[in-house]
N, C-alpha and C positions, 0 to 999 in steps of 0.2 A: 518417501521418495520426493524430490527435488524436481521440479520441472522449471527451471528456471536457465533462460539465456544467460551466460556470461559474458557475453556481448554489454549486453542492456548493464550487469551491474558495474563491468569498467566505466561506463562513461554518465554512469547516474549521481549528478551533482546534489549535495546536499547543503542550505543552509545552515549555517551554526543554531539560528533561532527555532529551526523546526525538527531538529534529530531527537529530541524527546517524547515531541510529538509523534512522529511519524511511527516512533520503538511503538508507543502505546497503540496507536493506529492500529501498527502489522499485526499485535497482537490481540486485538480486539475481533480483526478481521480473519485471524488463522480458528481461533477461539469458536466466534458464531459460523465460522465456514461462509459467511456472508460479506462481499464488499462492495456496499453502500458506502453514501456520503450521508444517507438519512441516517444508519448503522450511527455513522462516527460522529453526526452533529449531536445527537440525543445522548450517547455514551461518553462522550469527550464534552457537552456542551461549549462548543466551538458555533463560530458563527458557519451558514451552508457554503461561502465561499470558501471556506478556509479547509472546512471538510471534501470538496471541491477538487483542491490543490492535493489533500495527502491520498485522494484515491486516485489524482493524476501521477502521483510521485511513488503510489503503490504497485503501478502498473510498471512504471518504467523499471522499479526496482525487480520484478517478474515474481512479485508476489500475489497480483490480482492478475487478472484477463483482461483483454480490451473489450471496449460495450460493443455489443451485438444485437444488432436488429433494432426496431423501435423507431420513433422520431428522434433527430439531433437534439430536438430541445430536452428530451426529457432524458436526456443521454444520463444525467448528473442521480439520477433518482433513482436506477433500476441499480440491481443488483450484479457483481460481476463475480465470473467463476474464480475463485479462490485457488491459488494454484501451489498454494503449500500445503500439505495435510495436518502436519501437529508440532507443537512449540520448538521441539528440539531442532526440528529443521530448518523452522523461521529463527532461532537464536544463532545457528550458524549462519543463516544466509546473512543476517543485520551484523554481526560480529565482521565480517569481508567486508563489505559495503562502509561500515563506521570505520575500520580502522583505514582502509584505502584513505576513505575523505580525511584522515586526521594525518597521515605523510604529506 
């Protein structure tokens, strides 16, 4: 099951230079059921800013959750609720999402 706003994936812009990224991302994060930015800098070896960005961009996509609780600084570090449960359903969700961005 899908818990994902369609709201969020109309209006979720993607860069040309990071849609390979981000495939790898979602599925790293649908995979460990974990969405870090620590997750995707160590598995992606991406610098933390950039891992950063694809768990801001995972979010918007309604593949992650938003941070809850904690201090704002360590916003970036803790772990966020994963809100796809298994491949098939993140390859539909990113399938909608790429082909939008590519009309």
């Amino acid at each position: 099951m899908i818990l994902v706003n369609s709201n969020k994936i109309k209006n979720f812009p993607l860069e040309d230079y990071l849609n390979n990224l981000l495939v790898e991302a979602a599925k790293l994060v649908v995979f460990h059921q974990k969405g870090s930015a620590s997750l995707l800098r160590s598995k992606l070896k991406i610098e933390f800013d950039k891992a950063c960005i694809l768990i801001n961009k995972l979010e918007s996509a309604g593949i992650v959750g938003p941070f809850e609780g904690g201090k704002p600084e360590k916003e970036w570090s803790k772990p966020r609720k994963v809100l796809v449960s298994n491949s098939d359903d993140l390859n539909s969700l990113l399938n909608g999402i790429l082909n939008k961005n590519n009309n």
